[in-house]
N, C-alpha and C positions, 0 to 999 in steps of 0.2 A: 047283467052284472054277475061275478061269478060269486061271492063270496052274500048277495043279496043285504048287503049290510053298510054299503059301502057310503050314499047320502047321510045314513045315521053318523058313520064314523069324520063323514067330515065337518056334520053339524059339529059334534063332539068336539073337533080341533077347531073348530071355530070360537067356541066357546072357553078355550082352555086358550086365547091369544093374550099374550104376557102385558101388561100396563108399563110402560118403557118411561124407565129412571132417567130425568133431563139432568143436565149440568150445563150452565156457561161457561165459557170458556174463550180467553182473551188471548190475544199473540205477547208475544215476550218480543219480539225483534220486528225490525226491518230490514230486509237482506236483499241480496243480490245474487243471480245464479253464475257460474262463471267454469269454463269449462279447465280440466285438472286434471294432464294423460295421468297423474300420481292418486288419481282419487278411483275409487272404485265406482265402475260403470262410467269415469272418464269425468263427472262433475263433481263439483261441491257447492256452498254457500257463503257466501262473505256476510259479517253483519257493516251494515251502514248507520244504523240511526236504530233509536231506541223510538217507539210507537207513537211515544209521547210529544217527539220531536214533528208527527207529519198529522194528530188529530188536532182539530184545534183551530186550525192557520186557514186561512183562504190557500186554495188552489190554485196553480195557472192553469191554464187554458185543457192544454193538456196535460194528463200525465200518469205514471207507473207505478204504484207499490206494490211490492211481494211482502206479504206477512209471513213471519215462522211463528208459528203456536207453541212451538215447543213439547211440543207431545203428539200425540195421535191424535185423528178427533172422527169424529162419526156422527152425521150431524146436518143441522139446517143452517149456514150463513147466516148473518144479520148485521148489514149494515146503514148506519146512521148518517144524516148528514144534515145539513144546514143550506137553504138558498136563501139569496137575496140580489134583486134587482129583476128585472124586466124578464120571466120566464117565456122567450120566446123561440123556441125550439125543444123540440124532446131533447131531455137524458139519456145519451149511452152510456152504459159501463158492461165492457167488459170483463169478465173475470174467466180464471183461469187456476185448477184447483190440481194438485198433486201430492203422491205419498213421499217420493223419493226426490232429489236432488236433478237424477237422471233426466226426469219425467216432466218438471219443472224447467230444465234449461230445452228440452226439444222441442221444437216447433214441430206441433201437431199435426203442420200440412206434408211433412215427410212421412206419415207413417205409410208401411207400406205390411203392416202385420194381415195375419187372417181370420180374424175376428171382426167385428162391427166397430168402426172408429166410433160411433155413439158413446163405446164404452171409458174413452177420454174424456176427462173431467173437465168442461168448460162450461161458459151459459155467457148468451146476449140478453142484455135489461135493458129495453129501452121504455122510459117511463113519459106519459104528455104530458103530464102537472107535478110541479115541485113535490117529489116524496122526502117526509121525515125518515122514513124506513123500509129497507126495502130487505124483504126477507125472502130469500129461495128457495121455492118450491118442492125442488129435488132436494134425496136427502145424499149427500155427498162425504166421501169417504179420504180424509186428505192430513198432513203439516204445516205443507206452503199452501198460501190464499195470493192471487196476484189480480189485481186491480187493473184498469186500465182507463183513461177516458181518451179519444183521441179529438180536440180541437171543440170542446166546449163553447154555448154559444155566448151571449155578452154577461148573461149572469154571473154570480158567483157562487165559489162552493167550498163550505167548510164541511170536511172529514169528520165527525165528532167521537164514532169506536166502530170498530169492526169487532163482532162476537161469531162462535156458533154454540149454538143449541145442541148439546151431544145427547143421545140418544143409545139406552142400552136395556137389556131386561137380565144386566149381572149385577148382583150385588153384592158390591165387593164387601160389605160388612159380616159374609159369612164364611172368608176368608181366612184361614186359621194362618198366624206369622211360622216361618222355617223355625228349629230348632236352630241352636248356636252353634250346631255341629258345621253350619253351612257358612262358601265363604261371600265375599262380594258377586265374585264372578256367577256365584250357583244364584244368590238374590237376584243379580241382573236377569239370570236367564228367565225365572220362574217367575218374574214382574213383567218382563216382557212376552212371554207368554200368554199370562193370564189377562193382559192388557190386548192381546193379537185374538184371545175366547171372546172375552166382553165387547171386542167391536162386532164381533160375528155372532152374537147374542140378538138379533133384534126379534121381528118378530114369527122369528122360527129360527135354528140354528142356519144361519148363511154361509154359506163356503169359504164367500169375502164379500167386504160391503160394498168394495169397487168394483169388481168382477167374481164372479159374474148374480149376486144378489141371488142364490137360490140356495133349495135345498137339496145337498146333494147326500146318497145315502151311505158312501165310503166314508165322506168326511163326517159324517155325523157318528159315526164307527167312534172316532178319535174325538169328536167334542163332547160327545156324551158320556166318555171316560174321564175327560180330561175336566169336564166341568162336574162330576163324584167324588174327586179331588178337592175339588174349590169351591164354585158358587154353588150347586146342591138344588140346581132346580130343576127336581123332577119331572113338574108340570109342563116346562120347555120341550125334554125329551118325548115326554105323553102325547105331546102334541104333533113334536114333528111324524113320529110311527103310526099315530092316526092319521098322518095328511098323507101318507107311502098307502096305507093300506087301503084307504078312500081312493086312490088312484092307479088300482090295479087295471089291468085290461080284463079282455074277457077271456082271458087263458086263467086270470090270476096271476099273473105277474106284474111284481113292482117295479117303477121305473127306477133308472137309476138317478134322476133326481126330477124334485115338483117345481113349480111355479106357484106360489103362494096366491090362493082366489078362491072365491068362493061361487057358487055352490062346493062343486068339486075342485080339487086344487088341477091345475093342468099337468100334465104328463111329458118328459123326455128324456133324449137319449139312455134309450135300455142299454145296463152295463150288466153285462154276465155277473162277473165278482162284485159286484155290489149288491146285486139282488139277492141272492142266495144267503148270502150272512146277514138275513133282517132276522134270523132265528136268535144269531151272536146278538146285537143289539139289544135284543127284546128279554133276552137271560139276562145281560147285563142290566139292564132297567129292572128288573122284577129283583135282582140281587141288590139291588143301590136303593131302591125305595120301599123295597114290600108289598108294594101293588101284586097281588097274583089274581085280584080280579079281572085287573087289567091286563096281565099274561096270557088268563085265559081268553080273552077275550079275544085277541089277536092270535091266537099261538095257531090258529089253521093256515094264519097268512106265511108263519112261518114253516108248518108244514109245506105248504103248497110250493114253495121256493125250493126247498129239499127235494121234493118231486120231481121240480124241473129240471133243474143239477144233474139230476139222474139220467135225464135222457141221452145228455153226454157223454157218460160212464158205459164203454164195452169192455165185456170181458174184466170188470173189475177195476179198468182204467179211462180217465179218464182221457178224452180226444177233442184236438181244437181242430172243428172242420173249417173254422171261419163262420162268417154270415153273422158273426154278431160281433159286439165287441166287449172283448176280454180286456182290461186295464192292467191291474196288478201292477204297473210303474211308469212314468214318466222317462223309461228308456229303451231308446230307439232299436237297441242291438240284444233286445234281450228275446229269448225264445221264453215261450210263458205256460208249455206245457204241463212239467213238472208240477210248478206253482199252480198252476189252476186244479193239476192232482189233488194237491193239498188243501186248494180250499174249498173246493167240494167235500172232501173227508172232512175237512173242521167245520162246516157248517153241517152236517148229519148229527155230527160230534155236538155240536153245541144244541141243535136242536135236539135231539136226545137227552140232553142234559138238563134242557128247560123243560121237557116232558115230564121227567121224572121229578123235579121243581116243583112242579104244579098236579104231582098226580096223576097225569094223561100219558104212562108208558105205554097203556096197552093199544094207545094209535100210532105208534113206533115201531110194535112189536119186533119186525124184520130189519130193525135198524143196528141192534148192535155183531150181526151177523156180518151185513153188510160193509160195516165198519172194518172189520177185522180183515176182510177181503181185501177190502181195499188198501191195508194196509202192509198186506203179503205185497199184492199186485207189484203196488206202487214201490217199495222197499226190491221185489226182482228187477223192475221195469229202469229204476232209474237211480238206482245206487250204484257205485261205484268203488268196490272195494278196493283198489290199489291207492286208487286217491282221497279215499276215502271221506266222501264228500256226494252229494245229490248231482245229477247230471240233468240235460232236458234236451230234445230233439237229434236231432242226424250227426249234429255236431259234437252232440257229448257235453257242452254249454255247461260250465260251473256258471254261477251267476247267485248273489246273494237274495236273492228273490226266490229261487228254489229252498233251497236253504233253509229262508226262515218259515215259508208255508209248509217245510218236511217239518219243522219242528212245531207249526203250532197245532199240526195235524199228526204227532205224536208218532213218526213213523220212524224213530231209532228208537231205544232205550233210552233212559232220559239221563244215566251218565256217558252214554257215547254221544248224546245228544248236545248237553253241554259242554263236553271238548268241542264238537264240533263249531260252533258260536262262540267260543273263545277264540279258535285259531281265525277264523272268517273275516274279523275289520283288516287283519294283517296280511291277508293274501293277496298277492298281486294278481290270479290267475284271475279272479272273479271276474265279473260283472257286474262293477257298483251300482246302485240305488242311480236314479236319476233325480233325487229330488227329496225333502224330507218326508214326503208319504213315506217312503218306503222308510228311510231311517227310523222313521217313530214306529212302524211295525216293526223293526232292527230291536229297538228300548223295549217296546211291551213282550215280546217273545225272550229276550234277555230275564227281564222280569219275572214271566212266567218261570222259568226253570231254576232261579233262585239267582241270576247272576246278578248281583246289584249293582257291585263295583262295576262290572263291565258296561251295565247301560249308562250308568252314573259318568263315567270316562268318554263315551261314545257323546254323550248328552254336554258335554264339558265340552270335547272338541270339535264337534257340527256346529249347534245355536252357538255357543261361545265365540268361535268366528263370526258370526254372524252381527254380534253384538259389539264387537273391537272395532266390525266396520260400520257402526253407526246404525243400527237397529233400530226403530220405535217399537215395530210390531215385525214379527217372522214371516218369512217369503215364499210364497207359493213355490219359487224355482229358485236352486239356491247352489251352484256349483263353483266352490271355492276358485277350480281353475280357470273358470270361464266367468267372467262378468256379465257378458250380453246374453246367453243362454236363455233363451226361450223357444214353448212347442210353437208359440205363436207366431214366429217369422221376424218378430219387434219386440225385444221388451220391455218400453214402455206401457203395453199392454199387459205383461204380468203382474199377478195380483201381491201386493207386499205387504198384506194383512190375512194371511188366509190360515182356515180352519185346519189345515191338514198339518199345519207345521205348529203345534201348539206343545210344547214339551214339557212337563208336570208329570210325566210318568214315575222319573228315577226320583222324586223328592217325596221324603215321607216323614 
């Protein structure tokens, strides 16, 4: 073990595992899925019959409901029923569980994405002896609930309620109301927001509670901001950076996301840009709570990350040789040089700043030299002064990705910095975002440099769209022009509750 502390730290996050707030929750409709070229992603939902209309009644033989809940829900199923007569055959029921409209009308044996179909929300029940209740196992992440039984045997079967059991560790009671400066459409976004945090609230910050159920440490970047904002539970955050640092390897490096388990939590997928800014994280945590016991405590792990960074840095700049994998955005076409310049310099930058936070400059010492370097390098290396704008690779690639990690790694002047991020949503040269990761780092670097209106506007017409087209919670992949847009081949398989697109930055 590198850091020799590592079982202690995940006893620690074991211990620190949040007591998860229930709610019931009942369907509001009976509906039907129905395909709609005029609907986005091509379906929508009709209602048929109000709830009240199909508990109740004896059943035929066979037959189908789809419940809409009317909300989001995150959660255990529980449904009731009623037998009588001669139980002479097992109960099947089928069901069949989805966030979107989409996902709901497709038949699941078409998928042909690249992901684990597991990750489709369905389940077979088949029970021997008449159940009054029959509650699901899995905790399942969904709007529509779709029922099925096909050719039931001579008994009979009364429906009596479909519920779920929701499940969260937010508590929206510490939730402070917008000022009245704000309109409908800024309430929609920052309710559906905070409603897209508190499903990914469970027992660790989850990425999404449908997919893929973990703890990833970019997106905890953004929930751990976004829930400093709102719900304010420190001990959530405490927990997830103890379960990162309990699962370094033996280099000391953190993955880019855990597997929630005990002894130690499991380890995967190492992402360069994720690991390196657990220094960002950890400054932000010791700033939102006061904890700098716990800063210090951790703060080697985020040394060590900084170390590593380094190794990729020649001659002051940084070099993608490949062999690992650099993220930095959901697009395809973007070169990631540049940007990964940057966030190596912003995580120095940030870890430097938590040194001096906490006292510990003099284990930095060579850092703010280093800084300065890299800030020449990077500024000869990949500026462009006629276009005046950040470049990246063979191409010369403007791309808003550059962009924003030039600025949050402070590498113009910070009033040539903010022209710059002004003129940027408006440029057609670029290279937009693929998704709202990168838009919400778009917001929070706006922020930084005082622009508020501009993240404010940015924030208005991304999620805003979002929300016109029928939103519960915000979308992992979210590209206005394109509807089917997924990395995954299928999007039925994208996650329409996820951490990364939680927008609460511009609202104060």
């Amino acid at each position: 073990m590198f850091y020799q502390k590592e079982l202690r730290w995940a006893e620690e996050a074991e211990a620190l595992k949040p007591e998860l707030h229930h709610e019931p929750i009942s369907p509001v409709a009976v509906v039907e899925a129905e395909e709609d070229p005029a609907a986005w992603q091509g379906w929508k939902v009709r209602r048929v019959a109000a709830p009240e209309e199909v508990f109740g009644r004896e059943l035929p033989r066979s037959w189908e409901y789809t419940f809409d809940f009317g909300r989001y829900c995150v959660g255990f199923p529980v449904f009731h029923f009623e037998f009588s007569g001669l139980f002479d055959a097992p109960f099947r029921l089928e069901v069949k569980l989805a966030e979107v409209p989409c996902e709901l009308g497709r038949d699941f044996t078409t998928y042909r994405g690249d992901l684990g179909r597991g990750w489709l929300q369905e389940a077979l029940v088949v029970e021997d002896a008449a159940p009054a209740a029959i509650r699901l196992p899995r905790r399942y992440a969904f709007r529509y609930l779709k029922l099925k039984v096909v050719v039931n045997s001579t008994y009979k079967v009364v429906l009596r309620s479909v519920q779920c059991d929701t499940v969260s560790a937010a508590d929206w009671s510490r939730v402070l109301p917008l000022g009245e400066a704000y309109d409908q459409l800024d309430r929609s976004i920052r309710r559906i927001g905070l409603t897209t945090l508190a499903a990914c609230m469970q027992e660790c910050f989850e990425d999404g509670p449908k997919r893929d159920r973990r703890l990833w440490l970019g997106d905890l970047r953004l929930q751990a901001l976004a829930n400093y904002h709102s719900f304010r539970n420190f001990s959530l955050v405490k927990r997830c950076l103890l379960m990162f640092a309990a699962s370094a390897n033996e280099e000391g490096e953190i993955p880019g996301c855990v597997y929630p388990g005990s002894p130690r939590p499991l380890a995967g997928n190492y992402t360069f840009d994720y690991s390196i800014l657990f220094g960002d994280i950890l400054l932000d945590y010791v700033n939102a709570s006061g904890d700098e016991a716990g800063g210090r405590e951790l703060f080697p792990v985020a040394r060590r990350q900084s170390e590593m960074a380094l190794r990729e840095v020649e001659n002051d700049c940084f070099h993608y040789r490949g062999g690992y994998w650099l993220f930095v955005d959901w697009q395809e076409k973007l070169d990631r040089e540049c940007a990964g310049h940057g966030i190596v310099l912003y995580s120095l930058m940030r870890t430097l700043a938590l040194a001096r936070r906490l006292g510990l400059e003099s284990e930095v010492a060579d850092y703010p030299d280093r800084i300065e370097r890299m800030r020449r390098a990077g500024y000869a290396k990949w500026f462009d002064r006629a276009r005046g704008c950040f470049t990246s690779g063979a191409d010369r690639q403007i791309s808003w990705a550059s962009q924003i990690w030039a600025a949050f790694a402070e590498m113009l002047p910070k009033a040539e910095m903010q022209e710059l991020l002004r003129r940027l949503p408006a440029g057609k040269e670029a290279v937009p975002p693929g998704g709202p990761f990168l838009y919400n780092q778009m917001v929070l670097v706006q922020e930084r440099y005082g622009l508020h209106q501009e993240a404010h506007a940015l924030t208005r017409a991304f999620w805003g769209r979002m929300v016109e087209l029928g939103a519960d919670t915000f979308w992992e992949v979210f590209d206005p022009a394109d509807p089917m847009r997924s990395p995954y081949g299928d999007p039925i398989i994208n996650s329409y509750c996820h951490a990364w697109s939680t927008p609460v930055f511009s609202f104060r």
